[in-house]
BABAKE-621027 format. One record per residue: residue number from 1; residue in one letter; chain; x, y, z of N, C-alpha, C, O in turn. Coordinates in steps of 0.2 Angstrom, whole numbers, plus 5000, padded with zeros to 4 digits. Example, Ala and Ser with C-alpha at 12.3 -4.5 7.8 and 13.67 -1.06 7.14 Angstrom:
residues 2
R    nr   rest   kette    nc1    nc2    nc3   cac1   cac2   cac3    cc1    cc2    cc3    oc1    oc2    oc3
R     1      A       A   5066   4972   5039   5062   4978   5039   5066   4984   5039   5071   4983   5042
R     2      S       A   5064   4989   5035   5068   4995   5036   5064   5000   5039   5067   5006   5040
***
This chain:
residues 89
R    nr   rest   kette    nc1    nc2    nc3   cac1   cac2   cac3    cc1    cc2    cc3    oc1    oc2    oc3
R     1      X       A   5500   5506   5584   5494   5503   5586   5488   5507   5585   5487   5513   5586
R     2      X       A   5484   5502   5583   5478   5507   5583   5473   5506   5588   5476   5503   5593
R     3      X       A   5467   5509   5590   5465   5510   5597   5460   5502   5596   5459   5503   5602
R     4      X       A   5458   5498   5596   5453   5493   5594   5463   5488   5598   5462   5483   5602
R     5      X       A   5469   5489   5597   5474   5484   5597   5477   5487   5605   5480   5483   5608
R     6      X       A   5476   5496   5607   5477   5495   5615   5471   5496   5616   5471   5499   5621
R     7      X       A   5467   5495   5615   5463   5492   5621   5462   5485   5623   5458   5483   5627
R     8      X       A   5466   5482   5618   5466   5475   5618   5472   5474   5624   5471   5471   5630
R     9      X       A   5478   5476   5622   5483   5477   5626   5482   5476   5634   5484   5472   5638
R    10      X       A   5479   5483   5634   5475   5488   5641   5470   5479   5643   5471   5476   5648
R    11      X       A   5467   5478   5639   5464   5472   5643   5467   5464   5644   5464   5459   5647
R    12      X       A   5471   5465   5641   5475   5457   5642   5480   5460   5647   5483   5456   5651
R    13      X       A   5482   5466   5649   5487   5467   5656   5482   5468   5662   5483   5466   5668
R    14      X       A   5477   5471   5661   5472   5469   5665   5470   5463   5668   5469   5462   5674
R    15      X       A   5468   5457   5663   5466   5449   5664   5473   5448   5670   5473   5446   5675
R    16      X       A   5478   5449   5668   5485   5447   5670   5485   5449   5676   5484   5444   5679
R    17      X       A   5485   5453   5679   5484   5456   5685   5481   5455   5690   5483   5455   5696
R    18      X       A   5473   5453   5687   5467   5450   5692   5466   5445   5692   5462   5443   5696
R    19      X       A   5470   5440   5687   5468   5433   5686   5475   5429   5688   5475   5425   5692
R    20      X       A   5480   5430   5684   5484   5426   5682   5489   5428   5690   5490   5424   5694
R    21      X       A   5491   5434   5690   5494   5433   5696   5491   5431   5702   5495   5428   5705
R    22      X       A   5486   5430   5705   5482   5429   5711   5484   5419   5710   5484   5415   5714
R    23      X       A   5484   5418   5703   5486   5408   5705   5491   5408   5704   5493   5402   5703
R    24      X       A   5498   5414   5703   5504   5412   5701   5506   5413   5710   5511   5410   5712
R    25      X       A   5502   5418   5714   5505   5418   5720   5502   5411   5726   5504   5409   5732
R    26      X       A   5497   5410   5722   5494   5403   5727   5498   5398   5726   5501   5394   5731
R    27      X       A   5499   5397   5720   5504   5389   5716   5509   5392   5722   5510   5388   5727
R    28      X       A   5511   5397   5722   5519   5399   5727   5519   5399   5733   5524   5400   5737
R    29      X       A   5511   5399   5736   5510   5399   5744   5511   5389   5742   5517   5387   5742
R    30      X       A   5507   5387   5740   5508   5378   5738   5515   5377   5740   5518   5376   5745
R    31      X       A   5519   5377   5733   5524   5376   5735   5528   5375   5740   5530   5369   5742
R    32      X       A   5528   5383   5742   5533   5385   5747   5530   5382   5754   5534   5382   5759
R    33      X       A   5523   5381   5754   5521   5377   5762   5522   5369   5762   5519   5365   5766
R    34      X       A   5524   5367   5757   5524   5359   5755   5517   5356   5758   5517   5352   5763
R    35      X       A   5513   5359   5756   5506   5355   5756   5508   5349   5759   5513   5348   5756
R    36      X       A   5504   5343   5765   5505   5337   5766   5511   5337   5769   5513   5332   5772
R    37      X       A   5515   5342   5769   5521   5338   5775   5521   5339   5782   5521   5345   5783
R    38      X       A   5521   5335   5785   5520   5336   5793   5526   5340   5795   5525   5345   5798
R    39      X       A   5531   5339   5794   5537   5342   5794   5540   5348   5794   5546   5349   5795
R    40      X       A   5535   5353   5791   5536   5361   5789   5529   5364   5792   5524   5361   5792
R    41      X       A   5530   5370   5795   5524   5373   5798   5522   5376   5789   5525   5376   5784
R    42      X       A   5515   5377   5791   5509   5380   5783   5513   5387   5785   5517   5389   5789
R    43      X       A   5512   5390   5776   5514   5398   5776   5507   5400   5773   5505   5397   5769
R    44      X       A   5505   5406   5776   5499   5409   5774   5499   5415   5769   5495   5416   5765
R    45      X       A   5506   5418   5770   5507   5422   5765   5516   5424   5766   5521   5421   5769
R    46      X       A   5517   5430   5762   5526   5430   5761   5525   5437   5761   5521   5438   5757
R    47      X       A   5528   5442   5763   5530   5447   5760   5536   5451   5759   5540   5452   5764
R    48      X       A   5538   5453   5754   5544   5457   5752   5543   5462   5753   5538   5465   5751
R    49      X       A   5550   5465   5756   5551   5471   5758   5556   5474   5754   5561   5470   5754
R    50      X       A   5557   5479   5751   5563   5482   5748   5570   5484   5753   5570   5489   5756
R    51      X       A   5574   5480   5752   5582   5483   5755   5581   5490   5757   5582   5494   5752
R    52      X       A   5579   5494   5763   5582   5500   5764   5588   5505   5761   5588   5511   5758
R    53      X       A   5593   5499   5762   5598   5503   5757   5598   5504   5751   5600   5510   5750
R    54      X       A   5597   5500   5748   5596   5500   5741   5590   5508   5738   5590   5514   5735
R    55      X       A   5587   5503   5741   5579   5510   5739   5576   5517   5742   5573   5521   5739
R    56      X       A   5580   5517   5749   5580   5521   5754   5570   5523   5756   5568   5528   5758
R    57      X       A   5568   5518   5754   5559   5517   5757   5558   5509   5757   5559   5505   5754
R    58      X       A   5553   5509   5764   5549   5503   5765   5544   5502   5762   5542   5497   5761
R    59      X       A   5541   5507   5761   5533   5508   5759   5531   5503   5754   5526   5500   5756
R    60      X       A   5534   5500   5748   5535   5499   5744   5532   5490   5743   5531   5487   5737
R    61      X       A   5530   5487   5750   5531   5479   5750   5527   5475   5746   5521   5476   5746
R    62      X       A   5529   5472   5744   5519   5465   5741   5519   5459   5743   5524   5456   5743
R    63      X       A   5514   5458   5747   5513   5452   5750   5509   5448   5744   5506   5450   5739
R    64      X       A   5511   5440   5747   5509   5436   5743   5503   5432   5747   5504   5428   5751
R    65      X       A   5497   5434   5744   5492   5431   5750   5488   5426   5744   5486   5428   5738
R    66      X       A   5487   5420   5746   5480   5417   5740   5471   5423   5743   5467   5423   5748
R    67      X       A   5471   5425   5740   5466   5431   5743   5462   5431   5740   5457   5434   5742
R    68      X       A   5460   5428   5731   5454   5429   5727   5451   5422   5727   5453   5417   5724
R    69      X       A   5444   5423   5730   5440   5418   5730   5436   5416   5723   5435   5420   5719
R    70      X       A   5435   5410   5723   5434   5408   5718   5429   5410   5712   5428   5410   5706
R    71      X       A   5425   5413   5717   5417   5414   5712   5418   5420   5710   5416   5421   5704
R    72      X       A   5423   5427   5714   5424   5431   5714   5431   5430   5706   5431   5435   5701
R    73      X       A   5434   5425   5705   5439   5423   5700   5433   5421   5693   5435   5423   5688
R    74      X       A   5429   5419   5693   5425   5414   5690   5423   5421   5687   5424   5421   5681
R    75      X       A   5419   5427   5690   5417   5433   5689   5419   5435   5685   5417   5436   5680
R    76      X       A   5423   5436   5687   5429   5442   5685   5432   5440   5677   5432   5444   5672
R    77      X       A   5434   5433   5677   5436   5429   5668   5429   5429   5664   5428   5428   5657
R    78      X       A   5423   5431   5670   5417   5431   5660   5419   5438   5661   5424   5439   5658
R    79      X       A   5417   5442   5663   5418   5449   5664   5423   5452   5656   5421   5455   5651
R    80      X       A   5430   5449   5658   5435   5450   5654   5432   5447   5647   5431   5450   5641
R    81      X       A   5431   5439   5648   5427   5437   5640   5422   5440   5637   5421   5439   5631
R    82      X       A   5416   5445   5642   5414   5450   5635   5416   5454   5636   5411   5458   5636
R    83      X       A   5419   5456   5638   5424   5462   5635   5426   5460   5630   5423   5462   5625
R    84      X       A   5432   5456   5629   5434   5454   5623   5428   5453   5615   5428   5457   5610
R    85      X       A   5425   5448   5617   5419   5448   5613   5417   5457   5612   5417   5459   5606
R    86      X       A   5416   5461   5615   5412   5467   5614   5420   5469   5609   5420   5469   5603
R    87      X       A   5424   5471   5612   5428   5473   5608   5429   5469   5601   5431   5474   5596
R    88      X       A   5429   5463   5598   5430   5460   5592   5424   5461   5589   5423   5457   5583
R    89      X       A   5419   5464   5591   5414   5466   5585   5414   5471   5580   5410   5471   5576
***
């Protein structure tokens, strides 16, 4: 790879990170709280904790919170698009 193709890399795992996981963990708070049913208490977030045994550390956990706001999302995607644009020049 040449350096013009990681830093391409380096910025499409970046978008991925700041963009793409924050609505794959919202769609999963959705889901998982069945928006609209009277019948299930709301879930505001989730987190996983690593098996002790397995791992022998807790420190480890990721919570799944909807936590990026919009405008802060909206920001952040031109941000990345010129990036992009500055890099394919």
């Amino acid at each position: 790879m040449n350096a013009r193709e990681r830093t391409e890399l380096h910025l499409d795992a970046l978008r991925r990170v700041f963009l793409e996981l924050p609505e794959i963990e919202a769609e999963t708070l959705k889901i998982v709280s069945a928006e609209g049913d009277p019948h299930r208490a709301p879930v505001h977030s989730i987190r996983f904790v690593p098996d002790e045994e397995l791992t022998g550390r807790r420190d480890q956990t990721h919570d799944v919170t909807a936590r990026l706001p919009e405008d802060t999302r909206a920001h952040l995607q031109s941000l990345f698009h010129e990036a992009r644009e500055e890099i394919n020049r």
